[in-house]
N, C-alpha and C positions, 0 to 999 in steps of 0.2 A: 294740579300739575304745574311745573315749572319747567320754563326752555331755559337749557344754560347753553349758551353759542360761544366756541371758541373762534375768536379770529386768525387769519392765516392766508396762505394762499396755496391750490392745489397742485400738487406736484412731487414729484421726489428732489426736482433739484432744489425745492425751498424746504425740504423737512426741517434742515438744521437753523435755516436763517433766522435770528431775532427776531423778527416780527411774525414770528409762528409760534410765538411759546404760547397761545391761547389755542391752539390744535395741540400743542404737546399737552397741553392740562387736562383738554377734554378727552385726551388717546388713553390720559392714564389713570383720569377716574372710572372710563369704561372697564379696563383692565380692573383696578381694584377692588369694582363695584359688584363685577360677573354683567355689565349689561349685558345686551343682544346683541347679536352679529350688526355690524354696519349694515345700510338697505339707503340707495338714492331715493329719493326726496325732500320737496322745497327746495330745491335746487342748492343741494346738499347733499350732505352723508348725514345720517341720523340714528342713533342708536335709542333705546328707551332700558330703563331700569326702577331700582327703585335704591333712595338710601333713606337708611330709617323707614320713618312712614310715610315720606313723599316720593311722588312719583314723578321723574326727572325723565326728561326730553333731550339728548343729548344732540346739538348740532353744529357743524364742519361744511359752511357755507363752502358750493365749487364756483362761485362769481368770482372770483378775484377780492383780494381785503376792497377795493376799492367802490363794488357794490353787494357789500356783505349784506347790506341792511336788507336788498329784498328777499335774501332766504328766511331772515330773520322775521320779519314785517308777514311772509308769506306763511310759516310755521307758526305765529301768535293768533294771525285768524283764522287760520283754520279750525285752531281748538278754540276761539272766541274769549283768550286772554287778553291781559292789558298787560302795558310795559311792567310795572307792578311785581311781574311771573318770568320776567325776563331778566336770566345773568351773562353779563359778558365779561370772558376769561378775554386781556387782550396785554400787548407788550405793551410799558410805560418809560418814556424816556427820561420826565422830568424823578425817577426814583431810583435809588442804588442797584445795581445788579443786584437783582433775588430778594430782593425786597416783596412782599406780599401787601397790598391797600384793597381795601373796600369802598366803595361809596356810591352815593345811589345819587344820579344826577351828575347835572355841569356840563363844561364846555367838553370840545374836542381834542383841543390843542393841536392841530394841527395832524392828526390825526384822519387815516383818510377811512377806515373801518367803524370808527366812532362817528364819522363825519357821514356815513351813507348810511348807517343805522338811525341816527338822529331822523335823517329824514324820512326815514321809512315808518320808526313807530316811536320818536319823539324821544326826550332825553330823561326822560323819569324811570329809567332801567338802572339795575343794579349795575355793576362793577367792577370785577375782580382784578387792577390793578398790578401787572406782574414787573418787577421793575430790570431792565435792560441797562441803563445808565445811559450818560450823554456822552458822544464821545468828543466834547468840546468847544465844537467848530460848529456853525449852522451848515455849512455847505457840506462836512464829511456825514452828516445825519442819512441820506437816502443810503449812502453807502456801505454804514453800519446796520441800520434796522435791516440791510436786504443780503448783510451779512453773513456767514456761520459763529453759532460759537466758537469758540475757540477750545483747544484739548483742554486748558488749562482750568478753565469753566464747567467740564463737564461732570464732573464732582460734585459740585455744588447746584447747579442745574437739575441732575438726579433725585440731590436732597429735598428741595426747592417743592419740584414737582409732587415728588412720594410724600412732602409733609401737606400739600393739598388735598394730594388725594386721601390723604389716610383723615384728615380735619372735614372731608366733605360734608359731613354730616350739621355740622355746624350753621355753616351754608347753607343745607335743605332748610333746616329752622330756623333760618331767616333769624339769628344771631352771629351776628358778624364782628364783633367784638370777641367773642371768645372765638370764631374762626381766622381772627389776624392775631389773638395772645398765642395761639396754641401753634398754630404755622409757625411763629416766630421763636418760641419755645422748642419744637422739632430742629430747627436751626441751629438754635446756641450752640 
């Protein structure tokens, strides 16, 4: 089993805000995948499915991005996983709008969803990387990530997400090179 945690924060007035595209990742691989109805738990929303042959734990921490890490940390013991089984879909600022990265490990960067996950079940978790862009300034940052997209982005945005979800598979098999060729390849 594998938990993929989208980062985000609960609400309707953040649905659209940048730093929700790791809740829009996981809304739309439930959608593509046929998971199961949403159900509270781990102080969360949680779906379960299956792509391919792996059996995927779909979770939409409702702490706030800012202590994501205990729904996260709470859903990996339960079923008696190591970080190892753990992907987080989450916004990246140091990467171009729409950009898709992988990586397993590292810092936070300032990162406050990264930063309460670390401390919950440590940094040896997958990755998924969704890139936002910078908007320049250190000081205009809080007030982009808690931003909306914009109309003009949501074209690509669309693309973005539907090319993850349709590559999920990828990701279940823990090949992650061809699930950032083929993402990137749905884009062109």
């Amino acid at each position: 089993m594998q938990i993929w945690a989208g980062l985000g924060n609960p609400g309707t007035q953040y649905a659209m805000h940048r730093h929700n595209v790791g809740f829009m990742a996981v809304d739309l691989i439930a959608d593509m995948h046929r998971f199961a109805p949403p159900r509270k738990q781990f102080q969360g929303w949680v779906q379960e499915g299956r792509i391919g042959n792996e059996k995927i734990l779909l979770l939409k921490p409702a702490t706030f991005m800012n202590e994501s890490g205990r729904a996260i940390g709470e859903a990996m013991r339960f079923y008696k996983l190591t970080p190892d089984n753990v992907t987080v879909f989450h916004d990246e600022l140091d990467l171009v709008p729409m950009k898709v990265k992988v990586k397993r490990g590292g810092g936070n960067a300032g990162h406050n969803g990264l930063r309460s996950t670390d401390a919950h079940i440590g940094n040896d978790f997958r990755r998924v990387r969704i890139g936002i862009g910078h908007p320049g300034q250190k000081d205009k940052v809080h007030g982009y990530v808690l931003g909306n997209y914009a109309k003009s982005e949501m074209g690509a945005l669309a693309d973005m997400l539907g090319a993850i979800g349709a590559e999920a598979e990828w990701l279940a098999r823990s090949d992650d090179a061809r699930f950032m060729n083929e993402v990137a390849l749905r884009q062109a």
